[in-house]
C-alpha positions in Angstrom: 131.2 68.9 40.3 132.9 72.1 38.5 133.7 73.0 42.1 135.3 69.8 43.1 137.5 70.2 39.9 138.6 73.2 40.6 139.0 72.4 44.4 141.2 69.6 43.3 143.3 71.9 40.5 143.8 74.3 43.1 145.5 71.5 45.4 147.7 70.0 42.6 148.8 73.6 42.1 149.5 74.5 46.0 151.6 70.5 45.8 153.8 71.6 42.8 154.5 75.3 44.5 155.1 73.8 48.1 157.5 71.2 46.0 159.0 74.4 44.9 160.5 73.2 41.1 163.8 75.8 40.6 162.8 75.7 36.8 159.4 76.5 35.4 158.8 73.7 32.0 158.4 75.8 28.9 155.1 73.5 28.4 153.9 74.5 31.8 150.4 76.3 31.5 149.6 79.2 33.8 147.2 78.8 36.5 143.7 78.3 34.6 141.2 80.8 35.5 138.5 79.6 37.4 134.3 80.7 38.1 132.8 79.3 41.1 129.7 78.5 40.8 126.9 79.1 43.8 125.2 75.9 44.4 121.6 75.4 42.2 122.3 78.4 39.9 120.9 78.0 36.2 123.4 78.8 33.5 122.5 81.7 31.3 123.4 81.0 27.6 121.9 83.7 25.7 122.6 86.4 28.2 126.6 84.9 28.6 126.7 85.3 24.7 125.4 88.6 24.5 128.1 90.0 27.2 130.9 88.4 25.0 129.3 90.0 21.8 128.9 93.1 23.4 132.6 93.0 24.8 133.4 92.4 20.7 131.1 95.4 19.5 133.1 98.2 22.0 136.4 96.6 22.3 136.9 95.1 18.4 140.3 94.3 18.8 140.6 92.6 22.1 139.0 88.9 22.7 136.4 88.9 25.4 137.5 88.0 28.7 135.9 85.0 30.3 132.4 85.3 31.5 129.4 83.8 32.5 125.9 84.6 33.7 123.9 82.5 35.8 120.5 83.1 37.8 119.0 81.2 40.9 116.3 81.7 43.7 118.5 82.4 46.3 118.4 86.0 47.8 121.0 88.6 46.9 122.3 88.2 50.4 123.1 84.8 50.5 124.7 84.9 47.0 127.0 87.8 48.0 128.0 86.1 51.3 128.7 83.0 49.6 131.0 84.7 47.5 132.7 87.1 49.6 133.8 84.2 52.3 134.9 81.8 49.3 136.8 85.4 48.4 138.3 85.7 51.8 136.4 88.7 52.5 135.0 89.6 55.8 131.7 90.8 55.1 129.3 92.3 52.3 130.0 96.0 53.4 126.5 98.4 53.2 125.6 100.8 50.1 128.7 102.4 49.2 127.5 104.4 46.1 126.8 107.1 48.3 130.2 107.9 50.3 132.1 109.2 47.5 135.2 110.1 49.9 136.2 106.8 50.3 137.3 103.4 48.4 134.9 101.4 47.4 135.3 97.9 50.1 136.2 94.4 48.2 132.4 93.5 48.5 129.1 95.8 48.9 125.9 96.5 48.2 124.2 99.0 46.3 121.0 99.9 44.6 120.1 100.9 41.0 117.0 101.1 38.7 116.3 98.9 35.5 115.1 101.5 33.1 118.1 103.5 33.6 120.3 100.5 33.1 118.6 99.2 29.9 118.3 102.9 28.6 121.8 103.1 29.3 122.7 100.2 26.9 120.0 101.2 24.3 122.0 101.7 21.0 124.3 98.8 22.2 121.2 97.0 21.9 120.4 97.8 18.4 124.1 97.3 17.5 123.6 93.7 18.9 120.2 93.4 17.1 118.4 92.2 20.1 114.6 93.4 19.9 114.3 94.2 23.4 111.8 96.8 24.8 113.2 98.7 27.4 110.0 99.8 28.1 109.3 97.0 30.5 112.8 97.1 32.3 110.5 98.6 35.4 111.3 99.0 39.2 114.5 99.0 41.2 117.2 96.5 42.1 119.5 95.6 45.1 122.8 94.5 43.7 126.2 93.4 45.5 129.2 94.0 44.1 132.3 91.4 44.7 135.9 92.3 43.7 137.7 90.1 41.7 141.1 88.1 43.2 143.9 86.8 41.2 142.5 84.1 39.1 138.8 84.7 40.1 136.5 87.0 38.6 134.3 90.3 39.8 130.9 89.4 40.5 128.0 91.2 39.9 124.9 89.9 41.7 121.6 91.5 41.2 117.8 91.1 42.1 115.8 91.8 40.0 116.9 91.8 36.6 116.1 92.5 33.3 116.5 89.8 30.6 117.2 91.8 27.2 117.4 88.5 25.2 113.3 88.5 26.1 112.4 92.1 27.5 111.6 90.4 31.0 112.0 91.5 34.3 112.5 88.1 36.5 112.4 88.0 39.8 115.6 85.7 40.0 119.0 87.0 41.1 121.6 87.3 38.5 125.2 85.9 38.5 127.6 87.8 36.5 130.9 86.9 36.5 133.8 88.4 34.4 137.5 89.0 34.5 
């Protein structure tokens, strides 16, 4: 349904500029920033919340961008292709972490491993007062990595992941979308 909404915003918007008004109203709003959503995905609550307090404990002074964190069953391939075509991009490209002479394509893959993730974030942690034990954030992951476009955010999708609102690792693949 969120899709259809912002299917049908996008249309109204492409109406008005092919209509092309030679004076923009000074109630106008600017064109709303919109996640898509890939079908059957769970909605993350607690993790969502802890990104935007996290954003508040290193930036202080800025609001936190949008965001959102999801999870579904789907594989991390299928989630990265279904963003990267609804992102007009060709293809996932392979693991570019490891070519460091060239720019990183609008949409890869790479790996990475949970206990140097959550080790990495440790004292950000604390500072949020999450309990978690980093101790079980065990294994690696295969991640894709989707560039934002104007008006849609970067994705991050990764498989597995570690929930630090419950020190789990779940076999899911995670969502994270931010601008």
């Amino acid at each position: 349904m969120k899709k259809s909404i912002s299917v049908a915003g996008a249309l109204c918007l492409v109406l008005l500029t092919i209509a092309g008004c030679s004076k923009e109203d000074e109630y106008s709003q600017p064109e709303t920033f919109a996640f898509v959503v890939y079908p059957g995905s769970r909605f993350l609550g607690k993790m969502t919340e802890a990104t935007k307090l996290a954003h508040k404990l290193i930036k202080p002074n800025e609001e936190p961008p949008p965001v959102a964190a999801y999870d579904t069953d789907a594989s991390v391939e299928d989630v990265a292709t279904f963003y990267a075509k609804s992102y007009g991009y060709s293809t996932v490209a392979p693991d570019a972490t490891n070519n460091m002479s060239t720019v990183a394509p609008q949409a890869y893959y790479r790996t990475g491993d949970l206990a140097a993730d959550a080790k990495s974030i440790q004292s950000l942690l604390q500072r949020l007062k999450l309990s978690s034990d980093i101790s079980k954030a065990v294994g690696t992951y295969k991640a894709a990595e989707i560039a934002p476009r104007p008006n849609r955010p970067r994705v991050t999708i990764q498989r597995p992941y570690f929930d630090e609102t419950t020190s789990q690792v779940v076999d899911k693949t995670y969502i994270l979308m931010s601008r």
